[in-house]
C-alpha positions, 0 to 999 in steps of 0.5 A, spaced: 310 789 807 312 796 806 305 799 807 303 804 813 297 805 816 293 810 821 287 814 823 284 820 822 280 824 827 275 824 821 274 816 821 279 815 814 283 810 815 289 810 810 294 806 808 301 809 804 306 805 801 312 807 804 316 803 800 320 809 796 317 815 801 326 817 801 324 819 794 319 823 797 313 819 793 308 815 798 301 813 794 295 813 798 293 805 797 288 804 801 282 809 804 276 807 809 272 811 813 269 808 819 265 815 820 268 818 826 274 819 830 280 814 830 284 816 837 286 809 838 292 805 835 291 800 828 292 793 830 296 789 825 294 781 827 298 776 823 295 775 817 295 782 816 288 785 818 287 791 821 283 792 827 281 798 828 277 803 834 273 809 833 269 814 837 262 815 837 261 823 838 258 825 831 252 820 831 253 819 823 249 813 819 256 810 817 257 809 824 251 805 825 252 801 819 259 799 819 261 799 828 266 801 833 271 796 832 272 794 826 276 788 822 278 790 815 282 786 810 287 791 805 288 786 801 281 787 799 282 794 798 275 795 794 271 792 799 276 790 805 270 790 810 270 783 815 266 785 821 263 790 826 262 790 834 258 796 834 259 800 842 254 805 841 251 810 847 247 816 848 250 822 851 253 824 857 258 819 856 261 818 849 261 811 845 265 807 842 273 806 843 278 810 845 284 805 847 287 801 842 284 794 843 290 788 845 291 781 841 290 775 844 290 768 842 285 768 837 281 774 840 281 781 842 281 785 849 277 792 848 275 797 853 269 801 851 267 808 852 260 804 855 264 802 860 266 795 858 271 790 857 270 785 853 273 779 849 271 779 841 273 773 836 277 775 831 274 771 826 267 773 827 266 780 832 262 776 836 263 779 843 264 772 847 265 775 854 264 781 858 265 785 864 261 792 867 267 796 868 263 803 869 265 809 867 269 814 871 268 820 874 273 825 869 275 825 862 267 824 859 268 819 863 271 815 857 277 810 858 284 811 855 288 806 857 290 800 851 288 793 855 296 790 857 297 782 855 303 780 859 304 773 861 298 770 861 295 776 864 290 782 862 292 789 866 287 794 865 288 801 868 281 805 868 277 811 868 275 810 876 283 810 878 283 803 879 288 798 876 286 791 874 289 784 872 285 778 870 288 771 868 287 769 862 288 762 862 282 761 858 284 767 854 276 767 852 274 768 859 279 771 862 278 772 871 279 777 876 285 777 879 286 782 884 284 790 883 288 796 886 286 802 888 291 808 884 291 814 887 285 819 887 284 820 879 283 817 873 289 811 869 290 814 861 295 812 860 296 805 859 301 801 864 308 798 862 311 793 864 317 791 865 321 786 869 316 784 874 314 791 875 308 795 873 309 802 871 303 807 871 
């Protein structure tokens, strides 16, 4: 509805009203800090709440008080928060979020920085299920990848350099399917599908 929203990798999350930005007029019309690096990609559902990542590097109050993966409502600019689901972890591993979560039937899919996925309501924030998927060997061993629905199926490609699809059938309690092996490295990027094949 004319407005854009993204992150910082100071944790302000801003939204513009873009409306007469040819004009070269785009008003700051929301503002909400979530206290610490904003990689992953804001998550609009459809009633227009924003679900939003954040890293855990600072080690900031707010980021205790207010979570890693936050539901904010922006029609309530003043106070827009719903909930949090706090990922916090002590170093070597970073916490929280880097990879943008996935929407599903009434939840999210998220893949934490602690080396979890995990299916969070989105009503509540409440973490409903979760599977240990370790943390990789490179990059801090953090995951970069967004978790893919397509299908009835969750892809998740992973810090360890293997490629995983769960069955959603029961979207809140999604079952391995079958993993793969890829390579010898780790998976960043997040997999694109098309036509049938898997594209890393």
């Amino acid at each position: 509805e004319g407005t854009l929203y993204f992150g910082t990798s100071g944790g302000r999350i801003m939204g513009l009203d873009i409306t007469n930005v040819e004009e070269g007029v785009a008003p700051v019309v929301f503002d909400y800090w979530v206290a610490d690096d904003s990689d992953a990609s804001i998550v609009i559902d459809e009633e227009g709440m924003l679900y939003v990542s954040s890293e855990v590097k600072r080690y900031l109050p707010r980021g205790r008080e207010v979570g890693q993966l936050v539901k904010l409502d922006p029609s309530k600019p003043d106070d827009p928060y719903v909930w949090g689901v706090f990922a916090l972890t002590e170093s070597p591993y970073w916490g929280g979020y880097l990879a943008t979560p996935a929407l599903g039937d009434g939840v999210l899919y998220t893949v934490s920085n602690k080396g979890y996925l995990s299916v969070v309501d989105r009503e509540t924030g409440e973490e409903l299920w979760f599977d240990d998927i370790g943390v990789g060997q490179y990059s801090h061993g953090v995951h970069m990848s967004s978790p893919v629905v397509v299908d009835g199926h969750l892809l998740v490609a992973l810090a360890s350099g293997v490629l995983r699809s769960y069955d959603l059938a029961d979207p809140r309690n999604p079952e391995l399917e079958w993993e793969l092996p890829v390579g010898s490295g780790s998976l960043e990027a997040t997999p694109a599908v098309w036509n049938g094949t898997i594209y890393l």
